[in-house]
N, C-alpha and C positions, 0 to 999 in steps of 0.2 A: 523087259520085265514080264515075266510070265502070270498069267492068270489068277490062279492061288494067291501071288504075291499082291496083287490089286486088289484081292478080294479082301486078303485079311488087315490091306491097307484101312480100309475105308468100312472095316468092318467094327462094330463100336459094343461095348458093354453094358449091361441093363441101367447100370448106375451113369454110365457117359449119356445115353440118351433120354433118362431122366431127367440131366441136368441142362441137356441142349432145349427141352419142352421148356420147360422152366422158364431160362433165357429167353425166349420167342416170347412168350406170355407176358414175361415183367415186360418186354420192348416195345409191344403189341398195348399193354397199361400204359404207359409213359407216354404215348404217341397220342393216345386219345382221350389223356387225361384233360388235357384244358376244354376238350369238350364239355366235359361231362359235368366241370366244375365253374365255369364260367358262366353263367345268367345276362341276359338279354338286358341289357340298360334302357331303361324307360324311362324320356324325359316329363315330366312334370308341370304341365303345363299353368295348371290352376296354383300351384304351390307356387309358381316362380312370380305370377303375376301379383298375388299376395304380397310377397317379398319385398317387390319392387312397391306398392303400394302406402308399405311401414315407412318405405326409405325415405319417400315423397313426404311423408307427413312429418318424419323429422327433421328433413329441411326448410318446412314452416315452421315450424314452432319460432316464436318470439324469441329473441336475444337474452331477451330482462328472464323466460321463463328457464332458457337455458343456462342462466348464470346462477337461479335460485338453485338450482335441482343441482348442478356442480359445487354448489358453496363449500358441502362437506370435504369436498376432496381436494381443499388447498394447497399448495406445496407449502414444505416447509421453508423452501429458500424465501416466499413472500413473506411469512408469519417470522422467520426470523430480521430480512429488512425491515419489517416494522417494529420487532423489537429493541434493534442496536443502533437504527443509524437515529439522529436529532432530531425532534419532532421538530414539524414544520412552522407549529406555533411559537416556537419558543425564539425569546431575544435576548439581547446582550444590555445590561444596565450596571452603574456601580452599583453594590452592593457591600453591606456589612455581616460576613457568615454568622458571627453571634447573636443578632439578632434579627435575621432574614426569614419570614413567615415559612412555611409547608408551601403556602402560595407562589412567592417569589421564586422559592427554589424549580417549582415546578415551570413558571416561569421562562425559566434558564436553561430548560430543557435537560433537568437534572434526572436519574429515575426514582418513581414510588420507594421503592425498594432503599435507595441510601436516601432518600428524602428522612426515609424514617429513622436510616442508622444516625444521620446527623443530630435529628430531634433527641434523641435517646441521649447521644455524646453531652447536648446542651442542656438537657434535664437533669442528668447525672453529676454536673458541675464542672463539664468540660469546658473550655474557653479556647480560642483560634487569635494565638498572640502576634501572627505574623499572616501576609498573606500566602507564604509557604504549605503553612499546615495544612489547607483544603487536601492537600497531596494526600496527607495520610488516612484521610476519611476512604474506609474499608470498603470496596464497591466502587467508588469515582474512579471511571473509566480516564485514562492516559489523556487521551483525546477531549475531553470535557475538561479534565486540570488544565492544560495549555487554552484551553479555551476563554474559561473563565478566569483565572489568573489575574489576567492585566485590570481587571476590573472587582477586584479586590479593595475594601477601604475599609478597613480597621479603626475604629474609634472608641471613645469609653476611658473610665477612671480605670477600669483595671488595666489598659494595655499600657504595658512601659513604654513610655514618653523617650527619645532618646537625646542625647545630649546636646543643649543649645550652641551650635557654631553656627562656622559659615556656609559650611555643605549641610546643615539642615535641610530634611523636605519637607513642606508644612503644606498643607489641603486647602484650598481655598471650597468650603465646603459652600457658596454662592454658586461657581463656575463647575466643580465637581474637576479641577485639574492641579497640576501641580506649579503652585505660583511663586517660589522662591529657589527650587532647584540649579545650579549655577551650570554653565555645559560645559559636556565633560569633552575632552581631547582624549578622540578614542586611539590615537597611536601613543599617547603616553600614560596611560589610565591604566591604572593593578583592578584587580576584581574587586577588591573593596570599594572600587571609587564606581565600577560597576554594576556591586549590590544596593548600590546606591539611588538607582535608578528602578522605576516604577516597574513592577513585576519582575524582574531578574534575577533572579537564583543563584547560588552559590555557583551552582555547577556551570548554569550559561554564562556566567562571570569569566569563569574558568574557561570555557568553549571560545570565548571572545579573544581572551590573550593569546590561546594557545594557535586560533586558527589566524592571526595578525604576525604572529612570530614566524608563523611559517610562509607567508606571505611576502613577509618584509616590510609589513606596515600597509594602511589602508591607506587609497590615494581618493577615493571618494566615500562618502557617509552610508551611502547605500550598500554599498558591499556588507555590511553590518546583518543587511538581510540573510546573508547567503551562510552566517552560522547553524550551523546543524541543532534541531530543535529549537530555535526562536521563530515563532510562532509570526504572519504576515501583522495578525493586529497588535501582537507584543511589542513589534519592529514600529511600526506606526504612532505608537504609544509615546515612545519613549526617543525616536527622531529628531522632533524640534530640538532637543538637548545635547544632539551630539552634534559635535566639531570633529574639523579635522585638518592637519597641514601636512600638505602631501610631501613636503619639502625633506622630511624626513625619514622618507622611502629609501629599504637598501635596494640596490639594482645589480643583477647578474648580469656580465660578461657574457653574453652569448659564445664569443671566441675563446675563451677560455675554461669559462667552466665544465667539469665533468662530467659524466651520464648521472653518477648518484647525486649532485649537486643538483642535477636538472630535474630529476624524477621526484625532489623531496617538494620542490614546489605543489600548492595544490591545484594551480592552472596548468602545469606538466605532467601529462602520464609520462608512462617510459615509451610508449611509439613516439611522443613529439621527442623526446628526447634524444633515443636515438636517431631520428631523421636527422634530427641538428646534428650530431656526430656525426653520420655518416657524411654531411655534405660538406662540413667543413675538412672531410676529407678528401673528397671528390674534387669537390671544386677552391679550398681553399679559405676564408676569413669572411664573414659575415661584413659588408660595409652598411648596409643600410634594412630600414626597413623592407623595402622592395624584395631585398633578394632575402628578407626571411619570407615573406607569403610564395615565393614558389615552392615552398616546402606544400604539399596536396596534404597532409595531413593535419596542415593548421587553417580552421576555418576565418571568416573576415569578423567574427563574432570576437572568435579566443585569440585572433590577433591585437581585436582595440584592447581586450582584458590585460593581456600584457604587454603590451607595449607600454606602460610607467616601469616595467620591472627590468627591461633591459637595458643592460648598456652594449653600445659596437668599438 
């Protein structure tokens, strides 16, 4: 490469070497910029010990001062606990809804608020001809109607008297119970013979027959409990009166019946169900109890529950 040629290599134009100054300069800024712009940090010595001083005394302060000074800022989830759940004062006694004070109902752990709507209903010339009706008092929480229910007692010339037989239920208004009630036989009892019985409802009438059919009949009194929506002191209530013969229990074939046969029970899901199939395939015919608890899906609980309902 000759001379001239090197020279006019490396030889540059006013505007090229403008723009190479430039270049230098901006890279020359950028390099020494955090100098320029970064400031010396000075710890604070007296500031920090102050600091620490406040902190100290707010970990004295009194408990009782710090719960004054917090009060405003309750949560809502407390202020609602105490507005829905039962005061802790309140008890259960028979009562008569038409003519039960603003007191008693309070009492009962009823709120202000339908305390008033009831007064209004009874002032207006409402009357409460069954112990159903509390239901429809506008306000009475689901949970408070089951509550109070069973302890319902209806009296007075205006409530219709109901027909003198043998299944009358008549008040022994000395003991506060039910002293002529006859007991019912709850595998052959219709809901009428159900509504019959102190606090029970058309519907849990209904709940009774429907959950025993599917059953196949109670074998013991207590199962009575384990209807949906009959409340533990509803159930209590109304106990001494029921009967029961177990003798008339239908009983499943373990060996023969089907997976839909098995799953309508309500002690059978469909896993126990199908386990029973499956093993009566595996291994062949159920003979005894024994060889249904190696089924791992039926526990020693839901075995005693049903064992009145099989047969082998």
């Amino acid at each position: 490469m000759s001379a001239n040629h090197l020279k006019a290599y490396f030889n540059f134009s006013k505007k090229e070497r403008i723009g190479i100054i430039a270049l230098i300069a901006m890279v020359v800024l950028l390099w020494f910029a955090p100098e320029l712009f970064n400031r010396e940090f000075v710890f604070d010595e007296n500031g920090y010990a102050a600091f620490r001083n406040d902190i100290e005394q707010l970990r004295q302060q009194p408990a009782l001062h710090r719960q004054n000074r917090d009060s405003a800022g309750t949560s809502y989830s407390s202020l609602a606990a105490a507005s829905f759940d039962t005061p802790s004062h309140s008890r259960l006694f028979y009562f008569d809804p038409n003519t039960l004070s603003p007191e008693g109902w309070k009492q009962l752990g009823v709120p202000d608020k339908t305390i008033k709507t009831i007064q209004n209903f009874i002032t207006r010339g409402g009357r409460f001809y069954k112990a159903e009706d509390i239901g429809k008092v506008y306000g009475l929480r689901k949970r408070d109607y089951e509550r109070l229910l069973p302890y319902v007692r209806i009296t007075g010339k205006n409530h219709e008297q109901p027909a003198k037989d043998s299944t009358v239920v008549r008040m022994n208004s000395s003991a506060n119970v039910y002293a002529d009630l006859p007991a019912v036989e709850i595998n052959t009892a219709d809901t009428i013979v159900f509504k019959r019985l102190p606090g029970i409802t058309g519907t849990l009438a209904k709940r009774m027959v429907s959950f025993r059919d599917k059953l196949g009949g109670f074998y013991s009194v207590d199962q009575v409990a384990e209807v949906y929506g009959l409340s533990e002191p509803a159930f209590q209530l109304i106990k001494p009166y029921l009967h029961c013969d177990a003798e008339v229990i239908r009983k499943i074939d373990i060996n023969a019946a089907g997976l839909d046969e098995l799953k309508a029970h309500p002690y059978i899901k469909y896993q126990v169900g199908n386990a029973v199939i499956q093993y009566r395939q595996q291994h062949g015919p159920f003979q005894n109890r024994d060889d249904l608890s190696r089924l791992h899906v039926l526990s020693d609980d839901l075995l005693q529950k049903l064992g009145p309902y099989l047969s082998y």
